[in-house]
Every structure is written in structure tokens, then in C-alpha cells.
Backbone as a printed PyTorch tensor [residue, N CA C, xyz], in Angstrom:
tensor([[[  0.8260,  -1.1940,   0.0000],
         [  0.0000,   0.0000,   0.0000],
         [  0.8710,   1.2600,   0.0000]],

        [[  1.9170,   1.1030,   0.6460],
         [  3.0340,   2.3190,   1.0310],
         [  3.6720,   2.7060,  -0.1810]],

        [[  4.0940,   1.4790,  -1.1520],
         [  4.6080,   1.3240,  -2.3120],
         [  3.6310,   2.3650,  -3.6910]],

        [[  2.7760,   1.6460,  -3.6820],
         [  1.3320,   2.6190,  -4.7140],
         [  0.8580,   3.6720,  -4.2800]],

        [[  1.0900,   4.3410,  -2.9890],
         [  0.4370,   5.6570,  -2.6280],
         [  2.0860,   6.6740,  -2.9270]],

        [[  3.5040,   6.0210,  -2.8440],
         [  4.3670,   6.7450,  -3.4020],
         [  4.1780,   6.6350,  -4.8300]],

        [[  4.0780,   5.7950,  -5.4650],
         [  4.0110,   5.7070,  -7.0940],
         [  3.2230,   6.8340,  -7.2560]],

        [[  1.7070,   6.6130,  -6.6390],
         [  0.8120,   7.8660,  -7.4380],
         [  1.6800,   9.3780,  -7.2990]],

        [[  1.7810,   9.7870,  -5.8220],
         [  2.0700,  10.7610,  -5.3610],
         [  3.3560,  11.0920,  -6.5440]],

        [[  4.0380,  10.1910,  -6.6350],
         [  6.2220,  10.3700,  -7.8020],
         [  4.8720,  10.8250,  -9.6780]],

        [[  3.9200,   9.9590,  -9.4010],
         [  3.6150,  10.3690, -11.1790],
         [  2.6210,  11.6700, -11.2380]],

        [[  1.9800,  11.6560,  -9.5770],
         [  1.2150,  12.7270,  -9.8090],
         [  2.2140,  14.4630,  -9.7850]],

        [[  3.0140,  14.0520,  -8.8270],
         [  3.9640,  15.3350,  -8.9670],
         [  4.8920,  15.6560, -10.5060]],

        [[  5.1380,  14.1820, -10.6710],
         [  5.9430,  14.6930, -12.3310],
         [  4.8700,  15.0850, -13.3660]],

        [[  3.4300,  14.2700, -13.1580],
         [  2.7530,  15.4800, -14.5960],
         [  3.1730,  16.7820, -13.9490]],

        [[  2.6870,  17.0640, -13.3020],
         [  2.3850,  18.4240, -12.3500],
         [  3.7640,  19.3410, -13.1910]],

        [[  5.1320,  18.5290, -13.0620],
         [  6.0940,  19.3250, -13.3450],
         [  6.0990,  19.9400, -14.6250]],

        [[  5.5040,  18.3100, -15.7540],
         [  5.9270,  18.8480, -16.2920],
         [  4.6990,  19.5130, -17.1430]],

        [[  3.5780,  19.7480, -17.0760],
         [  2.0390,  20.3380, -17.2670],
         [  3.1510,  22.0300, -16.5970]],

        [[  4.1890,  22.2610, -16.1310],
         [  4.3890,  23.5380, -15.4960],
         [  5.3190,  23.9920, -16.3820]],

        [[  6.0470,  23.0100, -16.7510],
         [  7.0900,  23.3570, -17.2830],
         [  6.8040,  23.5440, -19.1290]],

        [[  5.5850,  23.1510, -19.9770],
         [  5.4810,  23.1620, -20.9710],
         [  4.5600,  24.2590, -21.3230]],

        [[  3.7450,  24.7470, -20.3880],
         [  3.0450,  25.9580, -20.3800],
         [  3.7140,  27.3860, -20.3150]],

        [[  5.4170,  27.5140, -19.7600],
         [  5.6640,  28.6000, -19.1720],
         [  5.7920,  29.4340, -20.7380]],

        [[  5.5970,  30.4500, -20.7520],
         [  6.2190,  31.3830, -21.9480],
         [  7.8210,  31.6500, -22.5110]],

        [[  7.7690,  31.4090, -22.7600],
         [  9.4160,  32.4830, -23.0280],
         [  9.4700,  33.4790, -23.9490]],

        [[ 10.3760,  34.6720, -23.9080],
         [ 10.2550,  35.7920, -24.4670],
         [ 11.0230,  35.4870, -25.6340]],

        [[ 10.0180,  36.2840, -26.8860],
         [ 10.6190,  35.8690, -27.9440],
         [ 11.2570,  37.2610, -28.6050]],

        [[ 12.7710,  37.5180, -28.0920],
         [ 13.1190,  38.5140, -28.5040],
         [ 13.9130,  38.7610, -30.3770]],

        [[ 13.4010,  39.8380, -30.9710],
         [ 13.7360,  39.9310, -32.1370],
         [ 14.2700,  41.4850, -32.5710]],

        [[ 15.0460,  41.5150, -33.4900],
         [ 14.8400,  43.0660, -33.5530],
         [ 13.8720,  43.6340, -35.0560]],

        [[ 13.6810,  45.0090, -34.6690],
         [ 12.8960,  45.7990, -35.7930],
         [ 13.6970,  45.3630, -36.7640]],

        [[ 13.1390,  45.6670, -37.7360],
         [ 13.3590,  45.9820, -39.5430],
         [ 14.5100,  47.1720, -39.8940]],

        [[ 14.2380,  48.4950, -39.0390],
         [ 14.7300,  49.3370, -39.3250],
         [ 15.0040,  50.5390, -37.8380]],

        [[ 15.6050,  51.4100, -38.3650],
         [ 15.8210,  52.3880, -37.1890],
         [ 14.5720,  53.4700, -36.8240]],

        [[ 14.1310,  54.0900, -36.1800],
         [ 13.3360,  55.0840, -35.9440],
         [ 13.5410,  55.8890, -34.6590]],

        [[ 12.5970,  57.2780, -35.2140],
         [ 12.7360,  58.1690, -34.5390],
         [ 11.7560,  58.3610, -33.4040]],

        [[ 12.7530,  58.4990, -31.9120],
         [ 11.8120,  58.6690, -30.7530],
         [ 10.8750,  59.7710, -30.3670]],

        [[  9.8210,  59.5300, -30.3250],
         [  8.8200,  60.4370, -30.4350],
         [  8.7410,  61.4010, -29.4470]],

        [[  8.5570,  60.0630, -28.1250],
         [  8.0310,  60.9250, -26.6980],
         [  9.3660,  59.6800, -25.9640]],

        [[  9.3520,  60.4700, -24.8440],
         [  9.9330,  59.4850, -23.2700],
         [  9.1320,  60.1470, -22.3120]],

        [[  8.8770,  59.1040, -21.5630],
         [  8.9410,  59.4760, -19.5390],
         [  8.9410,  58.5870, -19.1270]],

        [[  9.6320,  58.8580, -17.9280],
         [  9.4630,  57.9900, -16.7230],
         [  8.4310,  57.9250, -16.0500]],

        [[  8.2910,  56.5380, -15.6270],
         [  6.9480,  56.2460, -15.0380],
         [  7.7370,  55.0900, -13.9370]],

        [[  6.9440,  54.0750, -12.9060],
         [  8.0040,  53.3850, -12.3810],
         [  8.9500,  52.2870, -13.4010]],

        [[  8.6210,  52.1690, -14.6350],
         [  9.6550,  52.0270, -15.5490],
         [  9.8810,  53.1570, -16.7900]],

        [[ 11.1420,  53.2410, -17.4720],
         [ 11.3420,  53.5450, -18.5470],
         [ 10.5620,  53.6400, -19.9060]],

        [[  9.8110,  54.6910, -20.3060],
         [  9.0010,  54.1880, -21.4020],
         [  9.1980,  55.6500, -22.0870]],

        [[  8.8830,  55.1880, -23.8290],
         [  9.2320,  55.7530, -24.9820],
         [  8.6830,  55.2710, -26.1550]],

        [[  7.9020,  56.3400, -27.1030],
         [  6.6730,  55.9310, -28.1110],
         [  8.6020,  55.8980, -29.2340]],

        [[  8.4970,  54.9380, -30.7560],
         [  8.8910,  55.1640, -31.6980],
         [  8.2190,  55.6170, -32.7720]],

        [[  8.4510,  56.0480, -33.6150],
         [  7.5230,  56.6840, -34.7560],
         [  7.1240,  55.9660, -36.1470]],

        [[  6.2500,  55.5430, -36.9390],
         [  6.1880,  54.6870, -38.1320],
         [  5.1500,  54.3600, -38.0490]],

        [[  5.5770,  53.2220, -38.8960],
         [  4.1040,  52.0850, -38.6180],
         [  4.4310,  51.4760, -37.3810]],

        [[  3.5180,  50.4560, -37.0900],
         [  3.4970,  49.2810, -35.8740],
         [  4.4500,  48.6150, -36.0250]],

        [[  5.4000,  48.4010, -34.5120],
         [  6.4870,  47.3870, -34.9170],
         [  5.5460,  46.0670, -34.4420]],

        [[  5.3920,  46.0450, -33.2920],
         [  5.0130,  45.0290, -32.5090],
         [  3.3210,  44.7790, -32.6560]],

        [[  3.0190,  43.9290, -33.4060],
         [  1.6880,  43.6520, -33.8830],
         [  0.8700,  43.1440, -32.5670]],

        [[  1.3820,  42.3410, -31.9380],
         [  0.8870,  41.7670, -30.3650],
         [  0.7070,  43.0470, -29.4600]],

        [[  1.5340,  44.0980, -29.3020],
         [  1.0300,  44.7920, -28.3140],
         [ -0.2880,  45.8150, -28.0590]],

        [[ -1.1200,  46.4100, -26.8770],
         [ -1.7210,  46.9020, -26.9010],
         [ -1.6930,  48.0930, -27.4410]],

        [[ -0.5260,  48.5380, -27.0130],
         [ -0.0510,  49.9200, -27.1700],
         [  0.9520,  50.0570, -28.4830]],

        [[  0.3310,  50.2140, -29.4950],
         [  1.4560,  50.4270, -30.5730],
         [  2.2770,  51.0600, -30.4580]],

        [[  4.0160,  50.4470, -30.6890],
         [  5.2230,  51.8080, -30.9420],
         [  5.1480,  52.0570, -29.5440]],

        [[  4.7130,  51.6450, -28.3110],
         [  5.3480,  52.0720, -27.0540],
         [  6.2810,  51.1010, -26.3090]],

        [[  7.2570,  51.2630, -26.0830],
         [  8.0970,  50.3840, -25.3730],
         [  8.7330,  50.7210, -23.9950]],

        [[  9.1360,  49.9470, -23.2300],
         [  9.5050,  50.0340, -22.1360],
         [ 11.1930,  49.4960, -21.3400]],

        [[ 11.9680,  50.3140, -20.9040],
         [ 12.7570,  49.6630, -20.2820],
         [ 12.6590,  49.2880, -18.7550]],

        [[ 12.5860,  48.0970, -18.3890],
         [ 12.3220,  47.8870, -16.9940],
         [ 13.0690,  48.3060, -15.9490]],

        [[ 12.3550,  49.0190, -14.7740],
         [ 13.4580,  49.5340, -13.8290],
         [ 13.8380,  48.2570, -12.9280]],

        [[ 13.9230,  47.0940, -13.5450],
         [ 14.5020,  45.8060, -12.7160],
         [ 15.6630,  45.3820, -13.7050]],

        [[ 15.9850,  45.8630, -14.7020],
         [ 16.8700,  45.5960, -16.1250],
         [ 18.3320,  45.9050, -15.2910]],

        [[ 19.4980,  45.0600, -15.4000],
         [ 20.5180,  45.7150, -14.3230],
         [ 21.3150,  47.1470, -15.2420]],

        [[ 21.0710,  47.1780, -16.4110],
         [ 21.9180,  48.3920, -17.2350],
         [ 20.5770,  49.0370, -17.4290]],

        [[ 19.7260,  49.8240, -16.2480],
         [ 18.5100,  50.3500, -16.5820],
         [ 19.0090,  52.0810, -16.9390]],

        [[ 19.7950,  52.2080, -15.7300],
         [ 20.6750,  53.6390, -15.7330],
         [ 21.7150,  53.8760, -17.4070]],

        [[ 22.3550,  53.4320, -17.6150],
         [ 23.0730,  53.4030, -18.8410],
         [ 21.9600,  53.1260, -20.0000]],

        [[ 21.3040,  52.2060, -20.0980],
         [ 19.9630,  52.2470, -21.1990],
         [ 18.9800,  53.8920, -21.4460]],

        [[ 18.6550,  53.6880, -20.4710],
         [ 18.1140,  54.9710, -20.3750],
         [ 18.9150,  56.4310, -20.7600]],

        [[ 19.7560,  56.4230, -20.1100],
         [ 20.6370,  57.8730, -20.5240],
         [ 20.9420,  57.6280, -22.0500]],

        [[ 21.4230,  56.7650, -22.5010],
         [ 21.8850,  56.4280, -24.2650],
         [ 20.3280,  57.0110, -24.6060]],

        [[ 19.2010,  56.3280, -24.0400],
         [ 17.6560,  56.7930, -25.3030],
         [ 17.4760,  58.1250, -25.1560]],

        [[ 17.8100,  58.7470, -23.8840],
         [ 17.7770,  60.0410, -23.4530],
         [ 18.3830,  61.1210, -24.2560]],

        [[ 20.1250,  60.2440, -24.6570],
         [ 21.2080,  61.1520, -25.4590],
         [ 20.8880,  60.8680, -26.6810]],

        [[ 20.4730,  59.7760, -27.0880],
         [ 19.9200,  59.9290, -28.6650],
         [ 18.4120,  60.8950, -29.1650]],

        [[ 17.7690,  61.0190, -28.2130],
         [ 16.0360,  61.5660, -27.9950],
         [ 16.5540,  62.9870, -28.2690]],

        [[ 17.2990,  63.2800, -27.3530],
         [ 17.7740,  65.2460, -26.9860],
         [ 18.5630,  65.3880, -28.9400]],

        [[ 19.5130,  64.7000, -29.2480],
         [ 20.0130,  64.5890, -30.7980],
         [ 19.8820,  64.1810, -31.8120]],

        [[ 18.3400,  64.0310, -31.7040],
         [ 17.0330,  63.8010, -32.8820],
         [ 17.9620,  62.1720, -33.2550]],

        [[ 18.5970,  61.2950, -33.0040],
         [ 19.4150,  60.2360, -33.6430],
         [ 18.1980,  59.1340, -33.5090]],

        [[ 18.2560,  57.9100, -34.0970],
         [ 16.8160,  57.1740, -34.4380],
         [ 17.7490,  55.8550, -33.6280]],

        [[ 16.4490,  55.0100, -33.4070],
         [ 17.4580,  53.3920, -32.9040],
         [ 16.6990,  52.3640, -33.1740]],

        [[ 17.3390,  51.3430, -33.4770],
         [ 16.7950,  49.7700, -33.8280],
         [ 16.6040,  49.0610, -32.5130]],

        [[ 15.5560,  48.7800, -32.0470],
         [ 15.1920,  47.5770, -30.8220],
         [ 15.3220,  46.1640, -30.8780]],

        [[ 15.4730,  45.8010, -30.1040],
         [ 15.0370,  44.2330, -29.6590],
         [ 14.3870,  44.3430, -28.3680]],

        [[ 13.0790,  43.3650, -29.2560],
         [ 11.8120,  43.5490, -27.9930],
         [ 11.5400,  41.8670, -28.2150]],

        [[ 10.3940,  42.6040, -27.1530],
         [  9.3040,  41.0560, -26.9650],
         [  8.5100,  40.8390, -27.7120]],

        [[  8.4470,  40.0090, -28.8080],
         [  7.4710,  40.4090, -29.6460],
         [  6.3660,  38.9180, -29.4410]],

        [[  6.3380,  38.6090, -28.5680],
         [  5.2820,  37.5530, -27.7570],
         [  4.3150,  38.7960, -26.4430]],

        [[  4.8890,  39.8980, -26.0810],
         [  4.5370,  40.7840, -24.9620],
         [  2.9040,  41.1160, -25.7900]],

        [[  2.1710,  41.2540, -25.1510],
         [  0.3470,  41.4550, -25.9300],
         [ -0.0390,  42.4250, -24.7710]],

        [[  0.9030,  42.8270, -23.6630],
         [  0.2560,  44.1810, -22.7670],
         [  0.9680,  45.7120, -23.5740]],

        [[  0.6160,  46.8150, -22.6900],
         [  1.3690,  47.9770, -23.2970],
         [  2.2730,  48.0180, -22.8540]],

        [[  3.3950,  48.7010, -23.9070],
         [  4.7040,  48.9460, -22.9370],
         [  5.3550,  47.7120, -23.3190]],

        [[  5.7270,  47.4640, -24.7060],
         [  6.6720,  46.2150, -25.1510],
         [  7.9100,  46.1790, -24.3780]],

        [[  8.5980,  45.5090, -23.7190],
         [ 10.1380,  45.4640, -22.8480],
         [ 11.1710,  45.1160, -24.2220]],

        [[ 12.1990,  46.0490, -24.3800],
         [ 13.3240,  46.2420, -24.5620],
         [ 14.4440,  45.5000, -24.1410]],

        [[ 15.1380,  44.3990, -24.8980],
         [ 16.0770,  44.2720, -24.1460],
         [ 17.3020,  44.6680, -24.4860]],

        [[ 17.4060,  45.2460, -25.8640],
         [ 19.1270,  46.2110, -26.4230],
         [ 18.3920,  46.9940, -26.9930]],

        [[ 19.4090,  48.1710, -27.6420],
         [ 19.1630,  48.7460, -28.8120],
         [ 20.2460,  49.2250, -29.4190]],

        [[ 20.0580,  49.7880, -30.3520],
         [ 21.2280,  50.1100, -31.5440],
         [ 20.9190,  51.8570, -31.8370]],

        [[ 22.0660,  52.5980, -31.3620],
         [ 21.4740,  53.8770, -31.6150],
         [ 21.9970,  54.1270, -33.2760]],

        [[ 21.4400,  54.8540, -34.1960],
         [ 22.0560,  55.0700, -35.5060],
         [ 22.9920,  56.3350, -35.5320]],

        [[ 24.1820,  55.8410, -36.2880],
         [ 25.5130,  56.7090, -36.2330],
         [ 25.1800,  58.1960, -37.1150]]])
């Protein structure tokens, strides 16, 4: 009896794992097509900034708005680069989430144009 109530308990915990483990998301980061020009910034409790064009990110709520997270460890250095390119009209290529379907796509590089 001791034997079959561990069996269930060992198969009921491994679906469990892996029913957890095949559901989780992962971020599917890609970059834009091209460079563009930053429209707007502010801070909010994260980093956020409209780009200008068409729609990059077809999934998100918020078209052309993206976000750098204030949990990102280069949040300070990210930010000042979009800041110093924003103030010198200069345009930049992203890599986002392009699985993200809330507003405020997350950023995880960018490419400022020379």
C-alpha cells in the first residue's frame, strides 16, 4: 500500500512538473526591420518611450510604445543612451518582446544610428 500511494504521489507530482514546465512562456526577442525616430519618453516606475512609423510590434496593446524595466541591471546606462539619442534627434533599432500582448513592449538592447 506504502509502495502505490508513493508511485501515485512520484507520477502525480511529475505530470504536475511537467504540465508547469510546458506551459511557461518564453520571451521571444527579435529586432525591428529598421531604425526610428523617438517620439516621446517618460518615466513612469519604468522607462518608457513611443517610436515613430508604422506598428512594430503587432501583439502589443499599445502600438510603438516600449519600455525599459526599472529591474533591467543596465537600466541607468539604457536609459541615458535613449535620453542622449532623444535630446540629438538620432533614431534606434530595438530588440523587444514580440510575444509581450500588454502595453509597454520590454526592450532588451538597442542600436542607436551613427
Amino acid at each position: 500500500m506504502k509502495r502505490l500511494l508513493t508511485l501515485t504521489l512520484t507520477l502525480t507530482i511529475g505530470t504536475l512538473c511537467l504540465f508547469f514546465v510546458t506551459s511557461v512562456q518564453a520571451e521571444n526577442m527579435i529586432w525591428a526591420n529598421d531604425y526610428r525616430t523617438i517620439t516621446n519618453v517618460y518615466p513612469d516606475s519604468d522607462f518608457q518611450f513611443y517610436l515613430g512609423g508604422d506598428t512594430i510590434d503587432n501583439s502589443s496593446s499599445c502600438p510603438n510604445r516600449f519600455v525599459i524595466r526599472h529591474s533591467d541591471p543596465n537600466y541607468k546606462v539604457k536609459v541615458a543612451t535613449i535620453l542622449t539619442a532623444f535630446s540629438n534627434g538620432k533614431k534606434v533599432k530595438i530588440k523587444y518582446d514580440d510575444d509581450h500582448t500588454g502595453c509597454g513592449t520590454p526592450v532588451s538592447m538597442f542600436k542607436v544610428e551613427n
